[in-house]
Every structure is written in C-alpha cells, then in structure tokens.
mmCIF file as Biopython writes it, N, C-alpha, C and O atoms, coordinates in Angstrom:
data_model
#
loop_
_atom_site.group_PDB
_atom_site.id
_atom_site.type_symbol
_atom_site.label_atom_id
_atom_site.label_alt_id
_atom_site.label_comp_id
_atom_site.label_asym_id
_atom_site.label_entity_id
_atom_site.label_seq_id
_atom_site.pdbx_PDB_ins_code
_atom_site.Cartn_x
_atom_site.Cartn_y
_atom_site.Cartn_z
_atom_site.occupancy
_atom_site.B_iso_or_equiv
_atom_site.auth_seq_id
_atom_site.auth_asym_id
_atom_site.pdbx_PDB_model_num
ATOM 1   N N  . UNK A ? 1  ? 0.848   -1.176 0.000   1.0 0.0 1  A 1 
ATOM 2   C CA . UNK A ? 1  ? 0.000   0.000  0.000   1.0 0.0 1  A 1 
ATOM 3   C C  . UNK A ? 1  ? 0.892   1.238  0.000   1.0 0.0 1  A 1 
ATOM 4   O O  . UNK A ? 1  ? 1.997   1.324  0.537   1.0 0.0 1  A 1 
ATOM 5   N N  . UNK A ? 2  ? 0.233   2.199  -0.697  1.0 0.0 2  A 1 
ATOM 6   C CA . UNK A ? 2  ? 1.584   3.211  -0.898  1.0 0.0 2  A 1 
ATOM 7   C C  . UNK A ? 2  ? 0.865   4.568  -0.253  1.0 0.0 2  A 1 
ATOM 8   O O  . UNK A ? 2  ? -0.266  4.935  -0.573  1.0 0.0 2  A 1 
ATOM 9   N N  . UNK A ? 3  ? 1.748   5.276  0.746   1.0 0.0 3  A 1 
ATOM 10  C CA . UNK A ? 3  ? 1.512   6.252  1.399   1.0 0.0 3  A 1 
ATOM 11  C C  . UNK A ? 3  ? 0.719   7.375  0.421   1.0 0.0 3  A 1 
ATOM 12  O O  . UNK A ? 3  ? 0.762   7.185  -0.794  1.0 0.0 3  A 1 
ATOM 13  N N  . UNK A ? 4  ? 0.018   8.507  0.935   1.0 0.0 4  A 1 
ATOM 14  C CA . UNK A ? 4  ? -0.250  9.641  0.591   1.0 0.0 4  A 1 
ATOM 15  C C  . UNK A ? 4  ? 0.322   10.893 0.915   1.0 0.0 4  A 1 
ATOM 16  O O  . UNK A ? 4  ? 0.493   11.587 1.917   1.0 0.0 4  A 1 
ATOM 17  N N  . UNK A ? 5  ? 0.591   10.934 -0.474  1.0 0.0 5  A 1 
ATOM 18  C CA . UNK A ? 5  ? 2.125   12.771 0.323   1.0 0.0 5  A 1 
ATOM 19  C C  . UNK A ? 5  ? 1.232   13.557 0.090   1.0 0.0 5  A 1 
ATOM 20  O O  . UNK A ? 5  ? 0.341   13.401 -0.745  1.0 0.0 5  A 1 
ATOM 21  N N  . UNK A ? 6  ? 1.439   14.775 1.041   1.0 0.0 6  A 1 
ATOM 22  C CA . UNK A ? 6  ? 0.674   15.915 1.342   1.0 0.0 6  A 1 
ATOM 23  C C  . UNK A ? 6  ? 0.581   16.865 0.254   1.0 0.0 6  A 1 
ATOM 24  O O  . UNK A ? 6  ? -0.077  17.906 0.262   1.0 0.0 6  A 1 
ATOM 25  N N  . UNK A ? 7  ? 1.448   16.318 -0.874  1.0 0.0 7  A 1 
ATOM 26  C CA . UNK A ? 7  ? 1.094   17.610 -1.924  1.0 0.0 7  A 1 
ATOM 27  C C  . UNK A ? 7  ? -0.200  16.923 -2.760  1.0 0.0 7  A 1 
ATOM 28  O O  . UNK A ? 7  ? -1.025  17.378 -3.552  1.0 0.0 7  A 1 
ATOM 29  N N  . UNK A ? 8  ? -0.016  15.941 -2.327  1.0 0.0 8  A 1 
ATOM 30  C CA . UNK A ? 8  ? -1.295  15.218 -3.686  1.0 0.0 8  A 1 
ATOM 31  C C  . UNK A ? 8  ? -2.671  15.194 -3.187  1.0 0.0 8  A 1 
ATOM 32  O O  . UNK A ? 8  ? -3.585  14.772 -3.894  1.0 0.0 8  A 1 
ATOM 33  N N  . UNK A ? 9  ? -2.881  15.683 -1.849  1.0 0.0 9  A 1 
ATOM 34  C CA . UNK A ? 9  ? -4.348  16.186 -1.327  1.0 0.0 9  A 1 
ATOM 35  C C  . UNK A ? 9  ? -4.912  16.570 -2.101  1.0 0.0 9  A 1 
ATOM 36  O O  . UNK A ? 9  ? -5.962  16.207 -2.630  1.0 0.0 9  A 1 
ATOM 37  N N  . UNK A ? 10 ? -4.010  17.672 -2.310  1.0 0.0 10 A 1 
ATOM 38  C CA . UNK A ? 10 ? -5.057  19.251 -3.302  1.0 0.0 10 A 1 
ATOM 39  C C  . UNK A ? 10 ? -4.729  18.942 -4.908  1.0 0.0 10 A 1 
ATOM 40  O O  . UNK A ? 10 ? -5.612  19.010 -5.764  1.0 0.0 10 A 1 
ATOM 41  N N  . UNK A ? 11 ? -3.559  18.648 -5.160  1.0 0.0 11 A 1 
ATOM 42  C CA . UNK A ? 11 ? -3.047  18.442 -6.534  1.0 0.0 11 A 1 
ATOM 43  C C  . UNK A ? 11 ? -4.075  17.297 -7.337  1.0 0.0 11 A 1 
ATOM 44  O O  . UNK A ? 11 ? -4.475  17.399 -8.497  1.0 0.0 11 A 1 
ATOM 45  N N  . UNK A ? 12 ? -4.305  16.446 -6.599  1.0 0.0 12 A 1 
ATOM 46  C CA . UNK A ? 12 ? -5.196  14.941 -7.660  1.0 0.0 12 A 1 
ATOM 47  C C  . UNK A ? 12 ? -6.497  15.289 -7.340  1.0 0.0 12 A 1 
ATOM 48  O O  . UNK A ? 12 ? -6.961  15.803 -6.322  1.0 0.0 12 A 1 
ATOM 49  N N  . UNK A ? 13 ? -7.028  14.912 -8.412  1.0 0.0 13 A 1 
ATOM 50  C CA . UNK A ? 13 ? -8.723  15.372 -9.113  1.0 0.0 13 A 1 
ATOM 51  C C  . UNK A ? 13 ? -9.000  14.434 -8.094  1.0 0.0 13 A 1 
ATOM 52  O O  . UNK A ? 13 ? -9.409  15.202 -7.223  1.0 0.0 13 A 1 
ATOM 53  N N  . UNK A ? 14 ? -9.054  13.420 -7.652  1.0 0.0 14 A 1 
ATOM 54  C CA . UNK A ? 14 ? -9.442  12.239 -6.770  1.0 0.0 14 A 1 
ATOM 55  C C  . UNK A ? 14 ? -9.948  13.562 -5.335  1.0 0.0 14 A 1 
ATOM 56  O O  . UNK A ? 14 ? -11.038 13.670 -4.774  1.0 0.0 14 A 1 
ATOM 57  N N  . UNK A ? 15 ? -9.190  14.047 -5.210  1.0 0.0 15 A 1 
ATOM 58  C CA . UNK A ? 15 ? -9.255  14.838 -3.824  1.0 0.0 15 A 1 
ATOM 59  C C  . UNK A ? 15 ? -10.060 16.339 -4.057  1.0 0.0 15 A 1 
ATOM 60  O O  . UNK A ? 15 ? -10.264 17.110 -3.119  1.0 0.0 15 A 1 
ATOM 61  N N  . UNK A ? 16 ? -10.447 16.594 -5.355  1.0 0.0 16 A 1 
ATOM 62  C CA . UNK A ? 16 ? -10.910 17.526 -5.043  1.0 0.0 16 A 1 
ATOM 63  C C  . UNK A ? 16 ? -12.347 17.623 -4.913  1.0 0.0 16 A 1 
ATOM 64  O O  . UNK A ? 16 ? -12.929 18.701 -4.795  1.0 0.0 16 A 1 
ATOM 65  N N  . UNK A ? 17 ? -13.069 16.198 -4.941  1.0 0.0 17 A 1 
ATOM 66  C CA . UNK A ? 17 ? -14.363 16.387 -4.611  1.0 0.0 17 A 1 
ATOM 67  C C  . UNK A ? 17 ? -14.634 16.130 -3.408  1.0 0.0 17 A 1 
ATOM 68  O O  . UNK A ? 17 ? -15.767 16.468 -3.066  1.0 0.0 17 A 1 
ATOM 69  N N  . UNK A ? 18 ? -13.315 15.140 -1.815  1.0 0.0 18 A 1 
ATOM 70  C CA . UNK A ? 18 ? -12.863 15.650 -0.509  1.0 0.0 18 A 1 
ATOM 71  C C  . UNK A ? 18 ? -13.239 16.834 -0.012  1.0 0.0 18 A 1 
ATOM 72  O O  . UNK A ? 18 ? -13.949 17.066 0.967   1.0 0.0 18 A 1 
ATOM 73  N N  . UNK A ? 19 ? -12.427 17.963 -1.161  1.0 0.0 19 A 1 
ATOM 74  C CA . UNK A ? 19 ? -12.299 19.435 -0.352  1.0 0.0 19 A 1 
ATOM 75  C C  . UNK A ? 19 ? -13.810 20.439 -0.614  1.0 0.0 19 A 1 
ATOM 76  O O  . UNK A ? 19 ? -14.191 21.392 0.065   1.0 0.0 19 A 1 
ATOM 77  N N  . UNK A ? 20 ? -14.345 19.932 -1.624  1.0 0.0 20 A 1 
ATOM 78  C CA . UNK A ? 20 ? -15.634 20.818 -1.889  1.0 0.0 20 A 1 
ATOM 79  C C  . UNK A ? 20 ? -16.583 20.009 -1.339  1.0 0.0 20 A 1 
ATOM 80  O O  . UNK A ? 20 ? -17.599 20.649 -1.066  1.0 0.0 20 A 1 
ATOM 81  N N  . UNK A ? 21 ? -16.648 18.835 -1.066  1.0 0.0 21 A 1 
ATOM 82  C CA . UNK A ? 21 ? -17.957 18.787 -0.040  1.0 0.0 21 A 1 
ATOM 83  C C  . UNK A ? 21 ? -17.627 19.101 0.899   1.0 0.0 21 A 1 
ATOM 84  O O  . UNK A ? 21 ? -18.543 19.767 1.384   1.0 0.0 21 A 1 
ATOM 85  N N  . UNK A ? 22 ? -16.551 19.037 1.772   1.0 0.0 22 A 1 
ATOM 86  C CA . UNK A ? 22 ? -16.138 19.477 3.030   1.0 0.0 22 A 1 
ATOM 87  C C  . UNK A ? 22 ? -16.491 21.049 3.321   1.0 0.0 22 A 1 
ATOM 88  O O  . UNK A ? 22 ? -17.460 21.372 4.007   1.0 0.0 22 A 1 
ATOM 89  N N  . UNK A ? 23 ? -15.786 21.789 2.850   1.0 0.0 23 A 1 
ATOM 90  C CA . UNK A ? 23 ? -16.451 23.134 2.235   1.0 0.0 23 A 1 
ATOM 91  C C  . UNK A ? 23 ? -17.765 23.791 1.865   1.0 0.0 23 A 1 
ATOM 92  O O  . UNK A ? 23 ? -17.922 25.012 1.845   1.0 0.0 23 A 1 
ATOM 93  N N  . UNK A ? 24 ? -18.732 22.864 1.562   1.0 0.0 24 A 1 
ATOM 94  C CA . UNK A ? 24 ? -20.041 22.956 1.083   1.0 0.0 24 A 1 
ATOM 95  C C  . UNK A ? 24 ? -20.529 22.488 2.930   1.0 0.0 24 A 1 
ATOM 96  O O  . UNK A ? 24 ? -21.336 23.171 3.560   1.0 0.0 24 A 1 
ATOM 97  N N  . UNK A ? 25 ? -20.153 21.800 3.253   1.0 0.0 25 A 1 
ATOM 98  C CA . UNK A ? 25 ? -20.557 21.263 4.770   1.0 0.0 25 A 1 
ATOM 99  C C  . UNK A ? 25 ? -20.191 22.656 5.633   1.0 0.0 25 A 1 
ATOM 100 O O  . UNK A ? 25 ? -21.047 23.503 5.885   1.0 0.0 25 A 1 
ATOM 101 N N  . UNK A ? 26 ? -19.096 22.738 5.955   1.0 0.0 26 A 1 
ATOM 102 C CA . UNK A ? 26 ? -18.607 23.728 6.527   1.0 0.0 26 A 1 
ATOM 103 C C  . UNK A ? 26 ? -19.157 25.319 6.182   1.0 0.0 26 A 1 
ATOM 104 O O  . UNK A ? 26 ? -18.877 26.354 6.787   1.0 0.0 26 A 1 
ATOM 105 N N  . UNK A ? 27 ? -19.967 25.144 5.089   1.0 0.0 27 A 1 
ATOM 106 C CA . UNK A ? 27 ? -20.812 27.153 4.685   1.0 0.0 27 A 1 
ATOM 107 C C  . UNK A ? 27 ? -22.285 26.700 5.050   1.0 0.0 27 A 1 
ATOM 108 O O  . UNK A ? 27 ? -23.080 27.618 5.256   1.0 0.0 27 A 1 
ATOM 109 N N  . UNK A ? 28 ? -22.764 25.360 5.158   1.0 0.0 28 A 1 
ATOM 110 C CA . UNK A ? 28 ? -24.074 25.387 5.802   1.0 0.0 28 A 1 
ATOM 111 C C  . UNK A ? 28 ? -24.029 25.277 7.678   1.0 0.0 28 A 1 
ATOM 112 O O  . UNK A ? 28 ? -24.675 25.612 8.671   1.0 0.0 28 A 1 
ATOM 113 N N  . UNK A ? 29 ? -23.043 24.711 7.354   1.0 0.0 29 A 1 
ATOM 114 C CA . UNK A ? 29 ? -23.074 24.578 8.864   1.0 0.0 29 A 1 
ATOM 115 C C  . UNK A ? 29 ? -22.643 26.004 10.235  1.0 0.0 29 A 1 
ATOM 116 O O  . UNK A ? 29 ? -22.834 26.319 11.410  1.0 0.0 29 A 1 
ATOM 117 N N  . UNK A ? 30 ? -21.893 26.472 8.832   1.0 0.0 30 A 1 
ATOM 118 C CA . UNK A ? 30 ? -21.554 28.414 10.027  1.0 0.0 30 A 1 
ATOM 119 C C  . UNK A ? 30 ? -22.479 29.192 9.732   1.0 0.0 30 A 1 
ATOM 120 O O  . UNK A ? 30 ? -22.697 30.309 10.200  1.0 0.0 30 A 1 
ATOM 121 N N  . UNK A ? 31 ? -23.232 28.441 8.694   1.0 0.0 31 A 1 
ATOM 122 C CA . UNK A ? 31 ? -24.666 29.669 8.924   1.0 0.0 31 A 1 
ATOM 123 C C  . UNK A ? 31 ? -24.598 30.754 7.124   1.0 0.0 31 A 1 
ATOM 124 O O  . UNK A ? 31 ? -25.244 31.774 6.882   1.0 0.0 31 A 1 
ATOM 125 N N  . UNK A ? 32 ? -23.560 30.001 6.152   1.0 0.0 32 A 1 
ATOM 126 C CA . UNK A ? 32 ? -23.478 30.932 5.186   1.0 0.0 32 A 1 
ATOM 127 C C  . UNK A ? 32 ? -24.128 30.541 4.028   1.0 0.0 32 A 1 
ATOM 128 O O  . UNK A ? 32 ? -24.493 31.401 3.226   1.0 0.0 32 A 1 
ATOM 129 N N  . UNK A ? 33 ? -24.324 29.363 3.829   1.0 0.0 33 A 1 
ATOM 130 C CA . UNK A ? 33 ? -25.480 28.833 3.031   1.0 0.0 33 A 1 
ATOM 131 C C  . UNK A ? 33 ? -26.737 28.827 3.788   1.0 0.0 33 A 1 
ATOM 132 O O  . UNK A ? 33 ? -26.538 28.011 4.688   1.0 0.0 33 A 1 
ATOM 133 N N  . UNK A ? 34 ? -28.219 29.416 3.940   1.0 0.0 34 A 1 
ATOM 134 C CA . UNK A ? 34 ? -29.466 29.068 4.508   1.0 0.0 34 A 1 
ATOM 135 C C  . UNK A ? 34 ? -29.937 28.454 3.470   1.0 0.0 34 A 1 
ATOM 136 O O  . UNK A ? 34 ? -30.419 27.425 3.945   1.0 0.0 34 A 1 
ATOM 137 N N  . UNK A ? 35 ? -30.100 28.441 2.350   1.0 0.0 35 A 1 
ATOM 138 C CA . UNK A ? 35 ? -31.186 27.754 1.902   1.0 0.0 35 A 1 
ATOM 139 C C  . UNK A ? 35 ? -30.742 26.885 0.622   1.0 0.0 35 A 1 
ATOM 140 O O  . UNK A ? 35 ? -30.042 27.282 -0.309  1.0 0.0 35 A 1 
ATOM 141 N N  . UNK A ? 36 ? -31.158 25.947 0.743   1.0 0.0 36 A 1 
ATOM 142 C CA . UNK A ? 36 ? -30.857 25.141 -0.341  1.0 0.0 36 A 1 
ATOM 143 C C  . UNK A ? 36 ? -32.194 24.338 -1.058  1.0 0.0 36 A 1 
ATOM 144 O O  . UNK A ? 36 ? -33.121 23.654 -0.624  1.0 0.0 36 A 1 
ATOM 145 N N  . UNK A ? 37 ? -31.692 24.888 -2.600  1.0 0.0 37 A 1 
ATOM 146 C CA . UNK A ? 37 ? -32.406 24.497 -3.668  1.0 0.0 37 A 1 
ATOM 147 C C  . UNK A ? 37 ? -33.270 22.751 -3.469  1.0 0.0 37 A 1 
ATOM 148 O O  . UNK A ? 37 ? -32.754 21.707 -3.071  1.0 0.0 37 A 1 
ATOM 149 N N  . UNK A ? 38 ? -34.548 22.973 -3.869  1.0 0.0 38 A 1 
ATOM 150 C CA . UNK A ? 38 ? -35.492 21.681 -3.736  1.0 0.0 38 A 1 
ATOM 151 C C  . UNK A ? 38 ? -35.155 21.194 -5.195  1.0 0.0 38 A 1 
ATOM 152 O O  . UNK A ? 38 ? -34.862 22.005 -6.073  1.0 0.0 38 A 1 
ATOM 153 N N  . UNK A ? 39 ? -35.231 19.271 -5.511  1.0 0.0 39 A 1 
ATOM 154 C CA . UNK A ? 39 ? -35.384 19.156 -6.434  1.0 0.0 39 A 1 
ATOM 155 C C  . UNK A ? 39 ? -36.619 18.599 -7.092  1.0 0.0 39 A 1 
ATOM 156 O O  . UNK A ? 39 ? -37.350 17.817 -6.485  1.0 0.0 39 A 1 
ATOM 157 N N  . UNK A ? 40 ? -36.891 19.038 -8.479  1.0 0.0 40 A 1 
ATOM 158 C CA . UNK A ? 40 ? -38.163 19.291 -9.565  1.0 0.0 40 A 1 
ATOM 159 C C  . UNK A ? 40 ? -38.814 17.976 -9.007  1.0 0.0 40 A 1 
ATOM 160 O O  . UNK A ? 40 ? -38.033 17.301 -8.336  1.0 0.0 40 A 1 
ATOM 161 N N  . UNK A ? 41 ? -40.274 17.395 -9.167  1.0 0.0 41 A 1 
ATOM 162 C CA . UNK A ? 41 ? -40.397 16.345 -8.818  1.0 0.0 41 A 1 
ATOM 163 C C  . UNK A ? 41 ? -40.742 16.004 -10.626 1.0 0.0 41 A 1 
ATOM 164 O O  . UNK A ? 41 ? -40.997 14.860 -11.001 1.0 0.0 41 A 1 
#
C-alpha cells in the first residue's frame, strides 16, 4: 500500500471532490449557506 504525500491532497482530481464537499458542509453549517435548492419532482 503506498503512502499519501501531502502535496497530492489538493493536486489529484481524486481529492478535489474531498475538499468541496467538506467546504459545502462547513458554509451550511456556520450559517453561510441558509437555503438550499429543492429538487423538480
């Protein structure tokens, strides 16, 4: 199994859908997103 170096967090596409849900979590949760879109039925 081969380690994960700290530059390839942010650098590999693998990780960048990690940092934007995290981010998307973190703006509803401090209060900077209120409302989020319903979907069409």
């Amino acid at each position: 199994m081969s380690q994960t170096k700290w530059s390839n967090l942010y650098k590999l596409e693998d990780w960048w859908s990690v940092w934007i849900g995290l981010l998307l979590l973190g703006t509803v949760f401090s209060g900077i997103i209120t409302v989020v879109p319903k979907m069409p039925n």
